[in-house]
C-alpha positions in Angstrom: 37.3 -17.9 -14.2 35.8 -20.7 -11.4 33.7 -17.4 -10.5 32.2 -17.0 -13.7 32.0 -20.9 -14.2 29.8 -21.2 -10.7 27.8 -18.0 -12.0 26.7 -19.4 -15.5 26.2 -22.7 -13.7 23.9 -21.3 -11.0 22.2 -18.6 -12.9 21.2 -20.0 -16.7 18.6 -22.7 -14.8 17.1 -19.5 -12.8 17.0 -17.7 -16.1 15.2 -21.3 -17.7 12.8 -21.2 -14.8 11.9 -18.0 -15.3 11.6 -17.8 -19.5 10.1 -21.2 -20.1 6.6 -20.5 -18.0 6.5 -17.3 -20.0 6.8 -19.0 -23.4 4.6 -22.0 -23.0 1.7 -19.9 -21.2 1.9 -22.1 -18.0 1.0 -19.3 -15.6 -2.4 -19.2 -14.6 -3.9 -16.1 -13.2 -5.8 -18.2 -10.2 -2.2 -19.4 -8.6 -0.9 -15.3 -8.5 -4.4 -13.4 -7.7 -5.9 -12.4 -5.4 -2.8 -10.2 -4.4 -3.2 -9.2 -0.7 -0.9 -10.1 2.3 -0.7 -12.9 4.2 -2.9 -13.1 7.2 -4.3 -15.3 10.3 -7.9 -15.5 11.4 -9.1 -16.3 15.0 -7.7 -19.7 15.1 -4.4 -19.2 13.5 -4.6 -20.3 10.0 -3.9 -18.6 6.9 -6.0 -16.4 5.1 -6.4 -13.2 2.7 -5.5 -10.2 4.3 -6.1 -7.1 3.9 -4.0 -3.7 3.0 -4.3 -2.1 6.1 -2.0 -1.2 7.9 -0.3 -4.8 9.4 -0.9 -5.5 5.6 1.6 -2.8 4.7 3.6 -3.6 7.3 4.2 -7.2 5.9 4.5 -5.8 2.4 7.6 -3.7 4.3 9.3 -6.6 6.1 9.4 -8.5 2.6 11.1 -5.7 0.4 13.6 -4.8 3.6 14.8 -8.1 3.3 14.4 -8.4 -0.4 17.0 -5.7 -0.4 20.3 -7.2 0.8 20.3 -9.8 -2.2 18.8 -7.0 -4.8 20.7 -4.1 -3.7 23.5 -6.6 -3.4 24.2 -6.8 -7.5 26.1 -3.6 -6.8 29.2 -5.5 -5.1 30.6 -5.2 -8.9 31.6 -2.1 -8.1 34.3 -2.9 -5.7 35.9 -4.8 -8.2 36.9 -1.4 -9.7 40.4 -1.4 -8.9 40.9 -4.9 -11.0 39.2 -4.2 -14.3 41.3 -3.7 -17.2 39.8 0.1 -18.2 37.9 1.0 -15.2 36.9 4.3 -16.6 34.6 2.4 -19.1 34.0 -1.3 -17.4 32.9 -0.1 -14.2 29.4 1.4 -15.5 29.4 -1.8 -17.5 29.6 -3.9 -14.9 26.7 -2.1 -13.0 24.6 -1.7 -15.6 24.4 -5.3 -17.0 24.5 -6.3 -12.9 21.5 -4.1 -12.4 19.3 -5.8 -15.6 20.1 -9.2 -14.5 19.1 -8.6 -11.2 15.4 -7.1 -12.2 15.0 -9.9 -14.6 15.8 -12.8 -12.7 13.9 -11.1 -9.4 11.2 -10.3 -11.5 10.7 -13.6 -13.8 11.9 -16.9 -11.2 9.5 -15.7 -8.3 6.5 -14.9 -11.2 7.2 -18.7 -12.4 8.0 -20.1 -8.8 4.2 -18.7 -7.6 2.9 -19.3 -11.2 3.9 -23.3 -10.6 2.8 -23.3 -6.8 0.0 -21.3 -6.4 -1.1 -19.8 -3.3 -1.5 -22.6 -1.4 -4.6 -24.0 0.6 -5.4 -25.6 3.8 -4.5 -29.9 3.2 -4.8 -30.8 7.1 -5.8 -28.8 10.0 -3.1 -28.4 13.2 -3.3 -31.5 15.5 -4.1 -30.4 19.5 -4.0 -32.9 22.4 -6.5 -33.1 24.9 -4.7 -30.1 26.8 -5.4 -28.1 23.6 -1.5 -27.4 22.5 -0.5 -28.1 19.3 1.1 -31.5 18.6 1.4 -31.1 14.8 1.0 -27.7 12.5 -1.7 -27.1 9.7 -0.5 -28.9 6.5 -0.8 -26.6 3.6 0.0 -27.4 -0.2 1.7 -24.2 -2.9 4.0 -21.2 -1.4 3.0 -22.3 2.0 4.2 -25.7 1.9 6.4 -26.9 4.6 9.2 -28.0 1.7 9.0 -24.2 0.6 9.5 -22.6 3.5 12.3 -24.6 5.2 13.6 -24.5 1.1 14.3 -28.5 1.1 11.8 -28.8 -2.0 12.8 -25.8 -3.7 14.8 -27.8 -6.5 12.0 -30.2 -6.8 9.8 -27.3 -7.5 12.4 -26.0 -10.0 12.4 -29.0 -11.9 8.8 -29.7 -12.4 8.4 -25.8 -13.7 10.5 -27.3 -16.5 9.0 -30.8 -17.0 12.0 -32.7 -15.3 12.2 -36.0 -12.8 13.8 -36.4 -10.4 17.1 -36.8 -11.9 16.4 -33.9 -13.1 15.8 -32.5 -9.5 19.1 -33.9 -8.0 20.7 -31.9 -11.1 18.7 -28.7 -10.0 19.8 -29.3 -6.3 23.9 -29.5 -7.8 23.2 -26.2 -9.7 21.9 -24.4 -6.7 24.7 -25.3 -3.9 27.0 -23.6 -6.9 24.8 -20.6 -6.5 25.1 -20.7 -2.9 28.8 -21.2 -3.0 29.2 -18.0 -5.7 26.8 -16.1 -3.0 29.1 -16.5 -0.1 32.2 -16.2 -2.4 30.8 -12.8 -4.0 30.0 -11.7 -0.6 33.0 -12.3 1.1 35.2 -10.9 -2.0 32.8 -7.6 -2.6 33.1 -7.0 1.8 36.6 -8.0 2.4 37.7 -5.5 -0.6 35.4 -2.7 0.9 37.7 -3.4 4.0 40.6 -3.0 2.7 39.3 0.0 1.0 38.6 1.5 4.1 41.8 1.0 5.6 43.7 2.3 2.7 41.6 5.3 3.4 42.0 5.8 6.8 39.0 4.8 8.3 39.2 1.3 9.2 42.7 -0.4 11.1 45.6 -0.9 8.9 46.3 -4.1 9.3 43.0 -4.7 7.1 44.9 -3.2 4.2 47.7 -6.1 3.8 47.3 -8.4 0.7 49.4 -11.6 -0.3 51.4 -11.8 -3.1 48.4 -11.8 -5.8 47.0 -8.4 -4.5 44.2 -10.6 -2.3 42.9 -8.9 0.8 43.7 -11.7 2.7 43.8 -9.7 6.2 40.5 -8.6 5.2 39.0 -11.8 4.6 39.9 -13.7 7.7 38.3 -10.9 9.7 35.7 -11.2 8.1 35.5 -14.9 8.0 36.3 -15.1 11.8 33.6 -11.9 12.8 30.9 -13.6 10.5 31.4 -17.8 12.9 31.1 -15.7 15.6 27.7 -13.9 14.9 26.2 -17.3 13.3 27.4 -19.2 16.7 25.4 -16.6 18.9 22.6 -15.9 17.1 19.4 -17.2 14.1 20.6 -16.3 10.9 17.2 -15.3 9.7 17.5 -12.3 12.4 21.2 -12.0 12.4 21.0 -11.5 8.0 18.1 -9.3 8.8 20.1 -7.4 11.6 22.9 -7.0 9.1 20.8 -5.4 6.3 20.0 -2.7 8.7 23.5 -1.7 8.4 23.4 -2.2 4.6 20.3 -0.2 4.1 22.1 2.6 6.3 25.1 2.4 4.2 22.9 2.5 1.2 21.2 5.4 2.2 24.1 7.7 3.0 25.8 6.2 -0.8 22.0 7.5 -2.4 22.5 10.7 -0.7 26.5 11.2 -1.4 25.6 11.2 -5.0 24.1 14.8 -5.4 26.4 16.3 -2.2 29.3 15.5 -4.2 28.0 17.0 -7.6 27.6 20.3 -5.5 31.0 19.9 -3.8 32.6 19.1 -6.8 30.4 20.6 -9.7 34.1 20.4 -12.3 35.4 17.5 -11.9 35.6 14.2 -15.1 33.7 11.8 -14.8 33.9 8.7 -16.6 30.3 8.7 -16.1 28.5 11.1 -15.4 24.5 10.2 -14.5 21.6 12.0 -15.6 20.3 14.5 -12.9 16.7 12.2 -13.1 18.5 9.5 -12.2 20.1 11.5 -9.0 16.7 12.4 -8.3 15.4 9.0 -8.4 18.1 7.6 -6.2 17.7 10.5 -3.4 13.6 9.5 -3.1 14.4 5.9 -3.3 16.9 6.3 -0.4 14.0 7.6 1.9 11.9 5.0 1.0 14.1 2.6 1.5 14.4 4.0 5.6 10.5 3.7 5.5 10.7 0.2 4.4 13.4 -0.2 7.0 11.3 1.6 9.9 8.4 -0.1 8.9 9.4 -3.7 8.2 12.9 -4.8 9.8 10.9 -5.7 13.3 9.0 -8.4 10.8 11.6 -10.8 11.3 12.1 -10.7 15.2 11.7 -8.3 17.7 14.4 -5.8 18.2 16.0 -6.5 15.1 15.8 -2.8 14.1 17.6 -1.6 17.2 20.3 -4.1 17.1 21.1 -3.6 13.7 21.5 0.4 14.4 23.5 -0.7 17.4 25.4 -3.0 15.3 26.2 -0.3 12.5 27.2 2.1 15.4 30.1 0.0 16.1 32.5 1.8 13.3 32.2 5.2 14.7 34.4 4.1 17.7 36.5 1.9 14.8 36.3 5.5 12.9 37.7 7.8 16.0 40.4 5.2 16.8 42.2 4.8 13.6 41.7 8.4 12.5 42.4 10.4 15.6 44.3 8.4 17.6 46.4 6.5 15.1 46.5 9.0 11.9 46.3 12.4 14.5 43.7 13.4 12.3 45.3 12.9 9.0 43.8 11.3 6.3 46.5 8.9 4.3 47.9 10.6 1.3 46.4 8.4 -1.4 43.0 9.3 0.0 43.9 13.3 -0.2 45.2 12.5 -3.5 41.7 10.6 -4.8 39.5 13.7 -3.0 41.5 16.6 -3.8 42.3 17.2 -0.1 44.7 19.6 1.7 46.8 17.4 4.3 43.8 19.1 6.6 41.3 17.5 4.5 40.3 21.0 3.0 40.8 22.7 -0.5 37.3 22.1 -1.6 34.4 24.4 -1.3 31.6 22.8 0.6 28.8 24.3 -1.5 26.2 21.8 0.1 26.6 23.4 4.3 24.5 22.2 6.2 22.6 19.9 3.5 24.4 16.8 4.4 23.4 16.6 8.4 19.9 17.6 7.2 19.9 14.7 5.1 21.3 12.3 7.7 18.7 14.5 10.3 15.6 13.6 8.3 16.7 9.7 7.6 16.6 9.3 11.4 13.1 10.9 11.6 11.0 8.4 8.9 12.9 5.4 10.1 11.8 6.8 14.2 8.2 7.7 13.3 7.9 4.5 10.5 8.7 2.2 13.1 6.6 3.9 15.8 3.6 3.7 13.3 3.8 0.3 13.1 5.0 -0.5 17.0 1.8 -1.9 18.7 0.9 -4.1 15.4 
């Protein structure tokens, strides 16, 4: 219940912001056009740019990252195992998830820009006499200082809807209860993955204790204690973008599972079965999403790409341990039971061969030759 308290509280002023430009007519088309990437002339400031290809690039780097907090609406699957009829709540829960998410990532940032504008040169960067810069170009709208650092971002919100700056401090409440529900959301949704995977067999067991209410609790001091060490040692713009490699990987392969396990498993009920269009539609989007990856994750610091494969890597050794050495190459019985496997995780006809490493095979290729188109820009 204080989940769903800090989620109204944090999401009806988004939802405000982004219905009340709409209804009053306050978005002129002059602070949204022209639409063309962000770009630098000779002398460093900001101009129009063009869609080439650094243009594209750019365009790539924002939708990469854009995608751990869309994509992200999808954590209310893990809650699965604690809804009342999960046959029936479950498509639900990602259904009304997935409509919330395009509306509010689709109206706030149409209002936010609406409001703003652009933005435009106010005062040129300061140079001493040895010509290094003492003090950055000013600029006013989407490119304001306040913006970008996100300090002004409630006062923003509050003049979108006519307010003062009580209103503002009201605004800046409402939003560290969205941050709070963001880190609680993500560190429920991840620590029950965990213990998912240890209950499966493919992460240690010790992640698979709970307390007395049926709370991960293993699982969420590991992942508490993993994620102080990572912000200790590195920027958390490149560290979040590092980490969405891995998520867009993982995304990827779930995309992909969708269709290989219709083939492996053509009989089986389903509470929900999806359309074959929709199958479809997921599979593409799963490449594009490794273009997007290949092309854009280098955006926000140089090597983030490779460190986020290298970073992802790091279960197949987790994998190898638990499975081989620890389970001799048995999968636990409740994850037999859930797949229909033999104790040596056959008695299923894989109708799909060789599809599967094909599919993993030609991921590997657009994210290598995505990234290497884009390499010397």
């Amino acid at each position: 219940r204080a989940t769903m308290i800090f989620g109204l509280t944090g999401l009806l002023p988004l939802i405000l912001v982004g219905l009340v430009p709409l209804i009053t007519g306050d978005l002129p088309l002059s602070n949204i056009t022209p639409l063309t990437p962000l770009a630098y002339d000779s002398i460093g400031q900001v101009i129009d740019g063009e869609w080439n290809l650094e243009g594209w690039k750019l365009m790539a780097g924002g939708l990469f990252i854009a995608a751990w907090s869309t994509y992200g609406f999808e954590t209310a699957v893990c809650y699965t195992r604690e809804f009342k009829n999960p046959k029936s709540d479950t498509f639900k829960a990602i259904f009304f998830s997935g409509l919330l998410c395009i509306a509010v990532f689709s109206l706030v940032p149409l209002a936010f820009q609406g409001h703003l504008g652009l933005g435009q040169l106010v005062e040129r960067e300061t140079l001493n006499s040895a010509g290094q810069v003492v003090a950055p170009a000013v600029y006013d709208g989407m490119l304001s200082a306040e913006i970008y650092s996100g300090m002004g971002v409630a006062n923003v919100l509050a003049g979108i809807l006519g307010g003062d700056s009580m209103f503002a401090n009201v605004f800046v409440v409402m939003l560290v209860l969205a941050l709070l529900l963001s880190v609680m959301t993500t560190m429920a949704g991840s620590s029950r993955t965990l213990y998912q995977g240890s209950i499966d067999g493919m992460l240690p067991g010790y992640l698979s204790k709970v307390n007395e209410q049926g709370a991960p609790t293993a699982a969420m001091w590991t992942n508490l204690i993993v994620n102080l060490v990572l912000l200790s040692m590195s920027d958390y713009v490149f560290l979040l973008a590092a980490s969405n490699v891995g998520y867009i990987i993982f995304n990827f392969l779930n995309l992909n599972a969708g269709w290989i396990h219709r083939l492996d498993r053509p009989n089986w009920e389903r509470p929900y079965r999806a359309p074959t269009v929709l199958i479809a539609i997921g599979t593409l989007l799963s490449y594009l999403n490794m273009v997007l990856m290949g092309m854009g994750a280098n955006v926000w610091g140089k090597g983030t790409l490779m460190s986020g494969i290298l970073l992802a890597l790091l279960v197949i050794p987790i994998f190898i341990w638990r499975h081989y050495l620890v389970d001799k190459g048995v999968f636990p019985k409740a994850m037999r039971e859930d797949m229909s496997l033999d104790e040596n995780g056959g008695d299923i006809i894989c109708r799909a061969g060789i599809l599967p490493y094909l599919v993993v095979l030609t991921g590997i290729l657009i994210v290598f030759y995505s990234s290497l188109l884009v390499a010397d820009l």
